[in-house]
C-alpha positions as CSV (number, residue, x, y, z in Angstrom):
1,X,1.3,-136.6,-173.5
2,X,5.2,-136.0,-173.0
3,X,7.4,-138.8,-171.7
4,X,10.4,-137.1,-169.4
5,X,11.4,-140.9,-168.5
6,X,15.8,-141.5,-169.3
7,X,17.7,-144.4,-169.2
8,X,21.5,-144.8,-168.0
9,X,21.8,-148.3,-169.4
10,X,20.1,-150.4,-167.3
11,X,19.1,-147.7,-165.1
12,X,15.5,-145.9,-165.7
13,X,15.0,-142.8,-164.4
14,X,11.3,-141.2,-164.0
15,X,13.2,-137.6,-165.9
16,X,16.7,-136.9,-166.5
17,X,17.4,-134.2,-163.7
18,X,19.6,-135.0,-160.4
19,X,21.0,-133.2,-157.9
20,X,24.5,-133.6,-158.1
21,X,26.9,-134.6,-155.7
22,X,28.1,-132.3,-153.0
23,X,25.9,-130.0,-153.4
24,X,22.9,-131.6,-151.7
25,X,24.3,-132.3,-148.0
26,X,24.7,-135.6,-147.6
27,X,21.7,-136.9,-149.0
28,X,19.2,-134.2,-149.8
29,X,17.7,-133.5,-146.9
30,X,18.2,-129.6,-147.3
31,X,15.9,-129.6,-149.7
32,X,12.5,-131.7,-148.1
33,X,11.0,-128.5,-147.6
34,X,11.3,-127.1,-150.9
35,X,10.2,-130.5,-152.9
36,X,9.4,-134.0,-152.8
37,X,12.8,-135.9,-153.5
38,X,11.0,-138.3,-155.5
39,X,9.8,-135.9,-157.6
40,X,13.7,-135.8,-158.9
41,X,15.5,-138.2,-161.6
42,X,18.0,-139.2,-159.1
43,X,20.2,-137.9,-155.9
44,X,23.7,-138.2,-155.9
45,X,25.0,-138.3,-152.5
46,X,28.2,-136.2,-151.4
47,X,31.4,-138.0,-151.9
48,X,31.6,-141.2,-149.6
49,X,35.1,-142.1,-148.3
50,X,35.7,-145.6,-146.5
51,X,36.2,-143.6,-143.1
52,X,35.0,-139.9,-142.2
53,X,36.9,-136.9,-143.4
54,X,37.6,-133.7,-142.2
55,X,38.2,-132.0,-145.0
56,X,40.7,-129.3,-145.9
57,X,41.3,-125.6,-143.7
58,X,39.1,-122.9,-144.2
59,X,38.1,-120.7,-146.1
60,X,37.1,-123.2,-148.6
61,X,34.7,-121.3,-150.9
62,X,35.1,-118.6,-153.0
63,X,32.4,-117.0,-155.1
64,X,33.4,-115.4,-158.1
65,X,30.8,-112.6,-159.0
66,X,28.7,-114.0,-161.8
67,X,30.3,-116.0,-162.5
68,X,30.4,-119.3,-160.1
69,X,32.3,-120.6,-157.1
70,X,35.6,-122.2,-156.4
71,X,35.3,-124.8,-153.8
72,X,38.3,-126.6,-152.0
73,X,36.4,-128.8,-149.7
74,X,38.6,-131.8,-149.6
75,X,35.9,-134.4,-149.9
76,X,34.7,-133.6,-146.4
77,X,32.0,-136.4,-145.4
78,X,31.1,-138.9,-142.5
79,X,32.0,-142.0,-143.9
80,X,29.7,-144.9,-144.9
81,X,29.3,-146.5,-142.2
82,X,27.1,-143.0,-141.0
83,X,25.8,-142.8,-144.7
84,X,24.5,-146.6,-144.1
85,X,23.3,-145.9,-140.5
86,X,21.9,-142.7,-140.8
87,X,21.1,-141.8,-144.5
88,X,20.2,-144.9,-147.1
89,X,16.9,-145.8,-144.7
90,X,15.7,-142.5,-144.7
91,X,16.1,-142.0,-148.9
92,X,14.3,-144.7,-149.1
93,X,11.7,-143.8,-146.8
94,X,11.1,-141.1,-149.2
95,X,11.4,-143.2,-152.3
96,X,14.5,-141.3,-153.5
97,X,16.1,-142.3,-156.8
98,X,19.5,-143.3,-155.0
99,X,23.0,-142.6,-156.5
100,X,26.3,-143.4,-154.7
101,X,29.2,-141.0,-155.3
102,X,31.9,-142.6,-153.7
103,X,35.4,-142.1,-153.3
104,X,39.0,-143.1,-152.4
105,X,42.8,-142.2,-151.9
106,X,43.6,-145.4,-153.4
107,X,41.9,-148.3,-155.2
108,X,41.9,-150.2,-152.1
109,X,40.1,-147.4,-150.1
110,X,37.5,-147.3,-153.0
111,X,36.7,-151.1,-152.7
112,X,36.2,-151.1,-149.7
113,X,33.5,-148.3,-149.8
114,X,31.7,-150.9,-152.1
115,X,32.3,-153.9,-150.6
116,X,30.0,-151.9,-148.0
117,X,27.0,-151.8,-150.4
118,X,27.6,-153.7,-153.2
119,X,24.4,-155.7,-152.3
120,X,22.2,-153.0,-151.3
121,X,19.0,-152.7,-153.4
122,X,18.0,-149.4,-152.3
123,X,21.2,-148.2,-154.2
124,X,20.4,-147.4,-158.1
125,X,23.8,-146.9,-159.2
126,X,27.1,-146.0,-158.2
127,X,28.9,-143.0,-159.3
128,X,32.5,-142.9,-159.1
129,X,34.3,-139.8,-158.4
130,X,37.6,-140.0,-160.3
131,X,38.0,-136.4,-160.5
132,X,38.2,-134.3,-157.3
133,X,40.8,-131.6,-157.6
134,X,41.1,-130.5,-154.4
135,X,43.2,-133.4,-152.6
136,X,46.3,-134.7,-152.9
137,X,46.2,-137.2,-155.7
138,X,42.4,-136.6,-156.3
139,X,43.1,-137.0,-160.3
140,X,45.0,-139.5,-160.5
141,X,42.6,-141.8,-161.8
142,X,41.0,-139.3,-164.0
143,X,44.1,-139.0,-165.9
144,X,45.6,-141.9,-166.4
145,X,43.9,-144.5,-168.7
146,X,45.4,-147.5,-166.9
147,X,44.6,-146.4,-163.2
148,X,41.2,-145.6,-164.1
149,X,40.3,-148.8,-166.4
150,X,42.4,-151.0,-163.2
151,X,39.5,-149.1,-161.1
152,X,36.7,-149.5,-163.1
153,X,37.5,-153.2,-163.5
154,X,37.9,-154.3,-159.8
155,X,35.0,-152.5,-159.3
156,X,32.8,-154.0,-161.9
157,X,33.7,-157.2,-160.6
158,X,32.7,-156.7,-156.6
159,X,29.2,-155.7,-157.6
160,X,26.3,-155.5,-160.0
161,X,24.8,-152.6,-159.4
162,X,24.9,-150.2,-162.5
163,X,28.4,-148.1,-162.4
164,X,29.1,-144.4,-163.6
165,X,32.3,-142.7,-163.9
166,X,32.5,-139.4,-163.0
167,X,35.6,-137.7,-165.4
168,X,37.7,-134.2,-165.1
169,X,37.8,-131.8,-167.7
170,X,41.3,-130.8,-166.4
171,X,42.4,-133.3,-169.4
172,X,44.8,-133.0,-172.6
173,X,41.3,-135.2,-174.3
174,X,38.9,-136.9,-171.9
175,X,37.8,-139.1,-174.5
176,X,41.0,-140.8,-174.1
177,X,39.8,-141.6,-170.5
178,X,35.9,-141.8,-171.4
179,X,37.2,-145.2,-173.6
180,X,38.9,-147.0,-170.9
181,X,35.8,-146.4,-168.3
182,X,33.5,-148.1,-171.6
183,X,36.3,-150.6,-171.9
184,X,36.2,-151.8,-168.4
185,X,32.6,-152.2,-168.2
186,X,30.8,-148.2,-167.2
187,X,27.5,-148.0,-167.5
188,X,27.5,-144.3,-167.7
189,X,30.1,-141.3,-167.9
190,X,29.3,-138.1,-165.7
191,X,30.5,-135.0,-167.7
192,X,32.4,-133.1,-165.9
193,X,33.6,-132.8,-162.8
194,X,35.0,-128.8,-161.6
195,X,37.9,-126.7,-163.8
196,X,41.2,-126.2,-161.4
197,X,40.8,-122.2,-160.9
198,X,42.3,-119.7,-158.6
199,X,41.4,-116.5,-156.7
200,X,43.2,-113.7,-155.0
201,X,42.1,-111.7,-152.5
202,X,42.1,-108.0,-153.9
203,X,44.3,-106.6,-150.6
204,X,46.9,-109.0,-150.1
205,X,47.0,-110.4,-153.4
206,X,47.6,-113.8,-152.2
207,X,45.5,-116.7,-153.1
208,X,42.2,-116.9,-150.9
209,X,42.4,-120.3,-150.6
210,X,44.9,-121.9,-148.2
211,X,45.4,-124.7,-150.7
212,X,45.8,-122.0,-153.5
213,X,43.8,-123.8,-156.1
214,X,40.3,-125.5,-156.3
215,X,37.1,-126.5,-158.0
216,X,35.3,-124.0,-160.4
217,X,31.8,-124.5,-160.9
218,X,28.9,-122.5,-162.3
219,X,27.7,-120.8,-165.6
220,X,31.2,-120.1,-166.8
221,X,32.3,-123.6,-167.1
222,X,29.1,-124.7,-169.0
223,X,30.8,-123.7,-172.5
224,X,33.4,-126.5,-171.7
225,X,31.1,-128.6,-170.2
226,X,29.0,-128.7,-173.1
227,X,32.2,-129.4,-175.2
228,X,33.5,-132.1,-173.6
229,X,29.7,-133.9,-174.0
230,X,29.4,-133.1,-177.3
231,X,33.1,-134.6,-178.0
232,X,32.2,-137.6,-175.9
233,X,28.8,-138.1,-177.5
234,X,30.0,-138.3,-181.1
235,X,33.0,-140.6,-180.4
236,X,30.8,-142.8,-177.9
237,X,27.3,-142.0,-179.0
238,X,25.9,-145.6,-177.6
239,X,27.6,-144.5,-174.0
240,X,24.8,-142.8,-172.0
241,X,26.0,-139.0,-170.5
242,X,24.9,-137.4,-167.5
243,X,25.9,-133.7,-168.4
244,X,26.7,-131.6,-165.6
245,X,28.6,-128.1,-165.7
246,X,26.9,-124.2,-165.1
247,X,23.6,-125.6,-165.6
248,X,21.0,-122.9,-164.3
249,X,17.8,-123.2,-166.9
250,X,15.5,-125.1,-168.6
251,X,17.8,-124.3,-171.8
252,X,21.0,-125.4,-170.4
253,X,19.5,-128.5,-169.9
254,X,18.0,-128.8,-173.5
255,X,21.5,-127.8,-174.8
256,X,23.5,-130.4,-172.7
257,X,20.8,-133.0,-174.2
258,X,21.0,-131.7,-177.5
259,X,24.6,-132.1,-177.2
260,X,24.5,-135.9,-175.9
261,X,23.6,-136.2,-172.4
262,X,20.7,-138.9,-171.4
263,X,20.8,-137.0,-168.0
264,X,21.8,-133.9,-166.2
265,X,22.5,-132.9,-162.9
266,X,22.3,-129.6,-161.1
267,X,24.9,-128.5,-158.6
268,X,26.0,-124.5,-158.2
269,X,22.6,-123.3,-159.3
270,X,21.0,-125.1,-156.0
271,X,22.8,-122.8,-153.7
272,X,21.3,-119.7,-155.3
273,X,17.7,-121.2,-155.8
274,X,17.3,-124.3,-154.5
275,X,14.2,-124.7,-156.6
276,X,16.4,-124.9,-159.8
277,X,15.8,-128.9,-160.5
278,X,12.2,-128.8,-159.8
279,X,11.6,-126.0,-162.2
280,X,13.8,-127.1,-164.8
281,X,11.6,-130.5,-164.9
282,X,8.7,-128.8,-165.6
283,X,10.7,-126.6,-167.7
284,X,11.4,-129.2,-170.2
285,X,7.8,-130.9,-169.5
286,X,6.4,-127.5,-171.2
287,X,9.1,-127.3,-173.9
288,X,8.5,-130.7,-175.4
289,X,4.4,-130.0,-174.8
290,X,5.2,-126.6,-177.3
291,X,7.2,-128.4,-179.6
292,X,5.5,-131.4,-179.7
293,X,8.5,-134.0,-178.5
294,X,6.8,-137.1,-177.4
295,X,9.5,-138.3,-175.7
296,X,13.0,-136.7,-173.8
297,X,15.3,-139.2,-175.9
298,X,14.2,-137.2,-179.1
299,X,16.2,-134.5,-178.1
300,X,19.5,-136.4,-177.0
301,X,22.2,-135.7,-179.3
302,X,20.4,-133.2,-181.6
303,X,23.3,-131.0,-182.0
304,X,24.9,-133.8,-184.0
305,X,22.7,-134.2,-186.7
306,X,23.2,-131.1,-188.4
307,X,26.1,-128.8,-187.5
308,X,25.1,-124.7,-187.5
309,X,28.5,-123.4,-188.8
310,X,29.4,-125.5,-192.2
């Protein structure tokens, strides 16, 4: 019999597949009539902020043909006070694997999201998104060593629930900042957040978006996504990886594994079939079963032990 079971450190997840932040409403409840939410690894909520945002003008999505989307949201979310209120009792209710993504402008703004929750049971770990590209300041701490292991630290100290650092890939070498989230106490690093991109609209040949730039995600970016795991696996490979990055099939997953991840999450794919993280668990359930892998963890960082091209 195949064991799909993962660990994130301390954290055990029934199978490594999540539904990754911002791209499951709030919570997840999009998808209740498409799945049980316990049947997944984990949920990462959208991006939490200390008090509600609006988020930036519209348009704010692009879709690039085949390619992916480009987002430039701006962190839009209620706040957690409502996520508290309205959205931790019913994820529980439906005995949800819970993962707070939470967020801030500064450090104070992010410790006082945790100060909110930082005794809360029902919350399995905290994810912390260093990374947005799409506000003013949104990298700051994903690309600067200091800021981020200053974060990590305070954060670490205000709570011990399990914490996971969510990096850019819009870095000279992320492993750089990958060591000073280890150094300063992470649990686990979430590899990687959306490439910087830009679109034009074929008439006016301006920039679509009113902020010009934003977030690419999709199958395009899973090349680098896949790189920067596999780079972070073999410098770190004690440091558990939640790969995320154009994941769309059963085989993505396996290669993120293969590459290093412990875990992966599913974002972009959801929106086109929202099915995509329920069939890519059973996906790998019938991969191992043909291949005769006992267990998930056999496949995590496979890539490394013998490399294709000499």
């Amino acid at each position: 019999m195949t064991n799909i079971n993962t660990d994130i450190g301390k954290v055990k997840l029934k199978n490594p597949v999540l539904l990754a932040s911002g791209t499951c409403g709030i919570a997840g409840r999009e998808f209740e009539s498409y799945f049980n939410l316990s049947d997944l690894g984990g949920i990462v909520t959208k991006s939490l902020s200390i008090n509600p945002r609006t988020g930036n003008s519209t348009p704010r999505v692009v879709e690039i043909p085949n390619c992916g989307i480009l987002n430039s949201i701006g962190l839009q979310n209620p706040g957690i006070d409502y996520f508290i209120k309205e959205e931790l009792t019913y994820l529980k209710e439906k005995n949800a694997t819970i993962i707070l993504n939470v967020v801030g402008e500064s450090m104070e703004d992010y410790l006082a999201v945790i100060d909110k929750i930082k005794d809360k049971k029902e919350i399995t770990a905290i994810e912390l998104n260093l990374s947005c590209p799409n506000v003013d300041g949104g990298l700051d701490f994903s690309q600067d060593p200091t800021k981020t292991s200053q974060l990590v630290s305070e954060v670490k100290k205000l709570t011990s629930i399990p914490v996971w650092a969510k990096l850019s890939p819009n870095v000279t070498d992320i492993t750089l900042i990958a060591k000073a989230c280890i150094d300063s106490g992470v649990e686990g690093l979430t590899l990687i957040n959306t490439v910087i991109g830009l679109a034009l609209d074929k008439k006016t040949l301006k920039p679509v978006l009113p902020r010009a730039t934003g977030g690419y995600s999709g199958p395009a970016i899973k090349p680098i996504a896949l790189r920067m795991v596999y780079q972070t696996h073999k410098k770190f490979p004690n440091t558990p990886i939640i790969g995320i990055g154009g994941i769309h099939t059963t085989q993505d997953a396996i290669e993120f594994l293969a590459c290093g991840a412990s875990a992966i999450q599913i974002g972009t794919a959801s929106f086109k079939n929202p099915k995509t993280s329920i069939e890519i668990i059973d996906g790998l359930k019938k991969y191992m079963e043909e291949n005769k892998i006992a267990s998930v963890k056999e496949i995590v960082g496979q890539a490394h032990e013998q490399l294709a091209v000499k």
